[in-house]
One Martini backbone bead per residue (centre of mass of N, CA, C, O) as a GRO file, in nm:
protein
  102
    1UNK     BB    1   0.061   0.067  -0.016
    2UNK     BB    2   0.293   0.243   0.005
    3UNK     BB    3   0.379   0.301  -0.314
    4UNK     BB    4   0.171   0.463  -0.407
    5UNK     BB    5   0.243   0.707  -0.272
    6UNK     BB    6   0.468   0.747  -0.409
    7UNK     BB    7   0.575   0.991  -0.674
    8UNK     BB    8   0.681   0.760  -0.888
    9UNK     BB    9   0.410   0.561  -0.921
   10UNK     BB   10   0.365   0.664  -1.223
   11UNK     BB   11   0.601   0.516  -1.369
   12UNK     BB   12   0.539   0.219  -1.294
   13UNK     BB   13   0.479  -0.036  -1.539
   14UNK     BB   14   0.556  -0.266  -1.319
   15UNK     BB   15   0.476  -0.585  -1.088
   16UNK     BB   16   0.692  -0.806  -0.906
   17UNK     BB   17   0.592  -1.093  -0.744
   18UNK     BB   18   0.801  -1.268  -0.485
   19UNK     BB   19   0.704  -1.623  -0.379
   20UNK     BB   20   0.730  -1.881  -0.138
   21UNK     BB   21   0.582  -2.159  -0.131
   22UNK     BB   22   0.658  -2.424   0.039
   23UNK     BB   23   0.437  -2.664   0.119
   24UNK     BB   24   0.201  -2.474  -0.012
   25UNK     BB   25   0.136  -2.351  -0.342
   26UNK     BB   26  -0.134  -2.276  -0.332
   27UNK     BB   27  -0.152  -2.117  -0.032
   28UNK     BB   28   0.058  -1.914  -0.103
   29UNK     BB   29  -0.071  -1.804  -0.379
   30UNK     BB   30  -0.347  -1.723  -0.181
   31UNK     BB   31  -0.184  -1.500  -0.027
   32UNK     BB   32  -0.047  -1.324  -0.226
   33UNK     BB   33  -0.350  -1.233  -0.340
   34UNK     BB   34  -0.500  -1.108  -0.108
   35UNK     BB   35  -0.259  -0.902  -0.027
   36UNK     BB   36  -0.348  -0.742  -0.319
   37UNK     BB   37  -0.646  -0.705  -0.275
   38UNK     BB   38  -0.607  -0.549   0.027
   39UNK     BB   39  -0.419  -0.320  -0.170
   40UNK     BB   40  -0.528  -0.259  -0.458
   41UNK     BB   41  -0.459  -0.490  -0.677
   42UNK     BB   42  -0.424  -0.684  -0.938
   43UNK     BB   43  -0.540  -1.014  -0.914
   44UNK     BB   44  -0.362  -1.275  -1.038
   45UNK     BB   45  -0.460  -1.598  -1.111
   46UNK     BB   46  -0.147  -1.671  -1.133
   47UNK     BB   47   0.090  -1.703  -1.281
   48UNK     BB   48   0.274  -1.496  -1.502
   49UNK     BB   49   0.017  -1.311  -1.482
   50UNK     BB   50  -0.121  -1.025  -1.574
   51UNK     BB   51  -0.289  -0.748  -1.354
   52UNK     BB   52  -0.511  -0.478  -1.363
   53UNK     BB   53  -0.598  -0.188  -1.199
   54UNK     BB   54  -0.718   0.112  -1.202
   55UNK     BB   55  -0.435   0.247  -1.038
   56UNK     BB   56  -0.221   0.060  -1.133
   57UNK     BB   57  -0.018  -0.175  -1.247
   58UNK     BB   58   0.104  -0.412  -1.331
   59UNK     BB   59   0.047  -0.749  -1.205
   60UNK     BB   60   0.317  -1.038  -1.112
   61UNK     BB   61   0.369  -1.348  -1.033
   62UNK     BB   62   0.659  -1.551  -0.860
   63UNK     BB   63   0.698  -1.882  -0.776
   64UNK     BB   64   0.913  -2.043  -0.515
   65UNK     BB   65   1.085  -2.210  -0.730
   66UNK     BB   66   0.788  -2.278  -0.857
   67UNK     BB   67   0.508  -2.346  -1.015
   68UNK     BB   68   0.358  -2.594  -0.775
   69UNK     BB   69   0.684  -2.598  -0.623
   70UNK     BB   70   0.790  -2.675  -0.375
   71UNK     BB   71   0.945  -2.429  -0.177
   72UNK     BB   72   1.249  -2.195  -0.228
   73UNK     BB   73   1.521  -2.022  -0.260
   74UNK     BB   74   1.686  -2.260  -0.097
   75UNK     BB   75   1.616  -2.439  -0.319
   76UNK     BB   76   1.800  -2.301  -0.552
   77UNK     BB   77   2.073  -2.301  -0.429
   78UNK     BB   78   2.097  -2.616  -0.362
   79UNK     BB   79   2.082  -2.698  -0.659
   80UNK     BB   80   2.338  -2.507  -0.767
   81UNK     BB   81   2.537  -2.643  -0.510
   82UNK     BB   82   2.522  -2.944  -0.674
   83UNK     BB   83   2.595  -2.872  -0.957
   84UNK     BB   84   2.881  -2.748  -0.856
   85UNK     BB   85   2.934  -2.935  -0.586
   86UNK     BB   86   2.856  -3.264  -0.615
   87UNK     BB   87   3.075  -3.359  -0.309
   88UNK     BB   88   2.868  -3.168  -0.085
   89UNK     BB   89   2.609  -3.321  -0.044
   90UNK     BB   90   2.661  -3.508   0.183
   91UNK     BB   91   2.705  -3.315   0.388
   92UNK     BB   92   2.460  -3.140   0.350
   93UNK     BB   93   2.280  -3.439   0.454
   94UNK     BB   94   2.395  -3.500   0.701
   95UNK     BB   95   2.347  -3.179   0.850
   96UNK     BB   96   1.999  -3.219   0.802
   97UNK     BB   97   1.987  -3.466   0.991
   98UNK     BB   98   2.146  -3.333   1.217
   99UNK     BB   99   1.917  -3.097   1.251
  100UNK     BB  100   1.627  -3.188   1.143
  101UNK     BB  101   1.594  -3.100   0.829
  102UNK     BB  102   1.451  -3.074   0.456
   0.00000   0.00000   0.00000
């Protein structure tokens, strides 16, 4: 809601929403339509397509790791740096069965 206040907030073209699915991508997809209908911004049916309010500019979602797909930014990391040092996974998955996170 703060943004619309700001005085060059009519120059914004387009606004990017990016945000964590965690363990449940409907459920988080639908905290983040909720919270953009609540701020007065059109509020896009799904991911990736634009929706345009009254007052708004367009307005599109991004779901991390990906749209339906569980997960975090952390878990683009992750894989990330599987990829690039895949000698250290079994380390990183030792460390998460002791430390107890998944």
């Amino acid at each position: 809601m703060a943004l619309k206040a700001e005085s060059r907030f009519r120059h914004v073209s387009g606004i990017l929403v990016v945000s964590d699915n965690d363990d449940d991508p409907g459920k988080s997809l639908s905290e983040v339509q909720d919270q953009l209908r609540d701020a007065g911004y059109g509020v896009p049916q799904g991911t990736l397509t634009p929706a345009t309010g009254a007052e708004t500019p367009p307005v599109v979602i991004m779901m991390l790791p990906w749209a339906g797909e569980p997960g975090n930014l952390e878990t683009l990391c992750l894989r990330a740096m599987y990829d690039a040092s895949p000698e250290l996974s079994k380390c990183v998955d030792e460390f998460c069965k002791c430390a107890g996170v998944h």
